[in-house]
N, C-alpha and C positions, 0 to 999 in steps of 0.2 A: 686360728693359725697354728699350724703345727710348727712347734721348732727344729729346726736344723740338724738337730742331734736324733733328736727320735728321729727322724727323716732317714739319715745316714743308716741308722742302724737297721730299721725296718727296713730297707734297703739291701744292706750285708745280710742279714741272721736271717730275716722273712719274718720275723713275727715281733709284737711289744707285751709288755704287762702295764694294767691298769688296774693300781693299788686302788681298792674299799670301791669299786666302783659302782655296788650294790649295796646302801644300806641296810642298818642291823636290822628295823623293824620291817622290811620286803623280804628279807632275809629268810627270817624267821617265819612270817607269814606264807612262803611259798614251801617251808620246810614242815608246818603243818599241813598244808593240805596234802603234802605229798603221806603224810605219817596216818591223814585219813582216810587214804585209798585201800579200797578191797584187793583182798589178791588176784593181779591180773595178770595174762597170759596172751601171747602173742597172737594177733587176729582180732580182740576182743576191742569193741567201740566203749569208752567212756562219753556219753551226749557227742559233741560233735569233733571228741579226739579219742583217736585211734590208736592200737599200740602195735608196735613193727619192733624187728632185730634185723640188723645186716646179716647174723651168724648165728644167735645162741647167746655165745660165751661174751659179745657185749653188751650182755643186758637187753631191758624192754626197754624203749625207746615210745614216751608218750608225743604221738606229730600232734602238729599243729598245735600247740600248747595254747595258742591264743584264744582260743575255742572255751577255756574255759572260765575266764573271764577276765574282768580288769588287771588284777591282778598282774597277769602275764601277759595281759595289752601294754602296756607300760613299759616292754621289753624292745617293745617293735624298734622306737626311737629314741633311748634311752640315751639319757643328753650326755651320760660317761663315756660315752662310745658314737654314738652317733653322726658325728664332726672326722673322726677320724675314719670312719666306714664313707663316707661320702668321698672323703679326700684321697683316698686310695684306690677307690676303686675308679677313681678319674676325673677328670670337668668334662667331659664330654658324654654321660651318661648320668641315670638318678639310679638310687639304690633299690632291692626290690630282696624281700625275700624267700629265697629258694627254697629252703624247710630253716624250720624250726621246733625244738621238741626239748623234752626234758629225760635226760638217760637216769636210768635207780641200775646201779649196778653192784652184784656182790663179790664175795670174796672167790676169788679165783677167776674174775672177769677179766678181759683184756679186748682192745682190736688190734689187730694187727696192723704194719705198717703199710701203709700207702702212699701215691704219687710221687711228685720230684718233676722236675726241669725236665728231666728228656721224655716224658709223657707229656707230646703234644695233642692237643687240642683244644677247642674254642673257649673253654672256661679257665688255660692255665696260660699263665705268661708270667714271664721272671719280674714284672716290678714296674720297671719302665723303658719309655720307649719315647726318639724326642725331646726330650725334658719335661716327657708328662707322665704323670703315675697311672699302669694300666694294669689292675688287675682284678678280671673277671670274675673272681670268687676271691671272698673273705668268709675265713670262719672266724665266729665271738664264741669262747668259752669261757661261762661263768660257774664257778663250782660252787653250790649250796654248801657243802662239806670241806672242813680244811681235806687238803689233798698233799702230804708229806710221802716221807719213805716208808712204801709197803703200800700207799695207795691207790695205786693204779694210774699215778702222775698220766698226764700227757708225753709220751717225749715226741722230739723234732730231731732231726739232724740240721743245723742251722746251715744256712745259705744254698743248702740242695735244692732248693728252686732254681738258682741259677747254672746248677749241672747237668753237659749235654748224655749224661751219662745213668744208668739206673745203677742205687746201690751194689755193690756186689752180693749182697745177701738178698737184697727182693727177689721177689717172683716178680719172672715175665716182664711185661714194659707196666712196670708201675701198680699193676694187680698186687693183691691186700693181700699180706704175710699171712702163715697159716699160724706162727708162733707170736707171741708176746713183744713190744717193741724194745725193751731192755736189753734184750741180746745184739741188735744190730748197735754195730760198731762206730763212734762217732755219734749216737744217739743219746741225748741227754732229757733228762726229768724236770721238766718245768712244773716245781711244787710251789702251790698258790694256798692263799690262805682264802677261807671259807667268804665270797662277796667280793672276790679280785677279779680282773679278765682278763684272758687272754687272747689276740688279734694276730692271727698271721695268714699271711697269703697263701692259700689251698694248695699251690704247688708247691708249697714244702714236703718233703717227705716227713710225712707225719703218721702217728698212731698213737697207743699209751702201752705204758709196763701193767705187767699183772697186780693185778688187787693180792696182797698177800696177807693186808688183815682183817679181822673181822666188820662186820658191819658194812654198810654201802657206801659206793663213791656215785653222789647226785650233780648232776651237773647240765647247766642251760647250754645249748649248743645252738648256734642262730648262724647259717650263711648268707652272705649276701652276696648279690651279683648284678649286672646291669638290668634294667629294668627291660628289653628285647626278649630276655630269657623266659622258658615256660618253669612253672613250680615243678620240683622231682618227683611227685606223687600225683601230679593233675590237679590238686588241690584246687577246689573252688571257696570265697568263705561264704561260709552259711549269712542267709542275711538277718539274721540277729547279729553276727557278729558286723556285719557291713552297716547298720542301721549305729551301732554303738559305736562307731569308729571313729576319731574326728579325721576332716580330708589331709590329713599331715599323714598320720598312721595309712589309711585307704589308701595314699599313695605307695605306699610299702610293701601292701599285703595284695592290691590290685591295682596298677598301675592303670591296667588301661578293660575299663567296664565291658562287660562279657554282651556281646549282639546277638540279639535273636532275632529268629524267622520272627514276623508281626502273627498275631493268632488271627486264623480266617474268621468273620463273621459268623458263620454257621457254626461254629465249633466254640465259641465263646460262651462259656457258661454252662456246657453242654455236659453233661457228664461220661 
């Protein structure tokens, strides 16, 4: 049960904080494996995770984090979050996710700001509708690293999901700023401490401020959306990871199992 106060405000602002919602010891285990990666470069497959950038300047973006093992399976329905992704995103659908990856980003990184309320379509809507909660996309952001002043915070402009209007500073309807999100006006630095989360409905107008200190801002990024919806990459999961899954998670990661033509007789075994 979510209480009435969270309720209200994710409501108003668009998004909540969820203090320590990753413990210290996942914490730390997921910040080593990252500490043991080779240096990689956009295009380049790590076993069955891949690395993507929307732009450059925010980083390498490892998808499908799940791929590479328990570790980051444990994400999919993680009981800190998990209740409240269900409950937002409606009673009348199950949750499914849409990507999921881990950003390593350095100094001088940034995205720029995107979406808002008056960018209609089928993945954004203000909250609710009816007296029921409908909203298509949820992002969870979990920062391995504390993320203060000069760290390339996330900012939001709070309740600009419910405006029929685009910033006055974005580009176009809702298309992603070429500059840093600190500068738009009315946009504020959601600084979180390293294992806290962040939840807000995609139609916030969102992005982050530039990185201006040394060293990386690491951070889990996991959307969710009705289970109806396709993954944003085609993503299929590899069935190693579908054999390891339990069917709580599979529901998550493949809601509804992939059909095939039947293999003809003649062709069975056939090289």
């Amino acid at each position: 049960m979510i209480p009435s106060n969270d309720e209200y405000f994710f409501d108003l602002r668009g998004y909540t904080v969820i203090p320590r919602a990753l413990d210290p010891a996942h914490l730390a285990a997921i910040n080593a494996w990252i500490d043991a990666l080779p240096p990689l470069e956009t295009g380049q497959w790590l076993g069955n995770v891949y690395t993507q950038s929307y732009g450059g300047i925010d980083g390498i973006n490892l998808q499908d984090i799940i791929e590479a093992g328990e570790l980051f399976e444990r994400l999919i329905d993680h009981p800190a979050w998990i209740d409240p992704v269900r409950h937002y995103l409606g009673p009348s659908t199950k949750p499914y996710i849409y990507e999921i990856f881990v950003n390593v980003r350095g100094t001088g990184g940034y995205i720029g700001v995107h979406s808002g309320g008056h960018n209609v379509d089928h993945y954004q809507r203000s909250g609710r509708r009816n007296g029921q909660w409908v909203c298509p996309m949820l992002s969870l952001l979990a920062p391995l690293t504390d993320v203060g002043p000069g760290d390339g915070a996330t900012v939001v402009v709070p309740g600009s999901h419910k405006s029929d209007l685009p910033h006055p500073q974005q580009e176009g309807r809702g298309r992603i700023t070429s500059g840093p999100g600190e500068v738009l006006e009315g946009a504020i630095e959601i600084h979180l401490e390293a294992g806290d989360a962040l939840l807000f409905n995609d139609a916030l107008c969102h992005g982050s401020a530039q990185r201006l200190n040394p060293g990386q801002r690491r951070m889990i990024t996991i959307r969710y959306v009705p289970a109806m919806h396709a993954h944003r990459f085609g993503y299929q999961p590899s069935p190693e990871l579908v054999s390891r899954l339990t069917p709580e998670r599979l529901a998550l990661v493949q809601p509804i199992a992939p059909r095939q033509r039947p293999v003809p007789p003649d062709r069975r075994g056939n090289p």
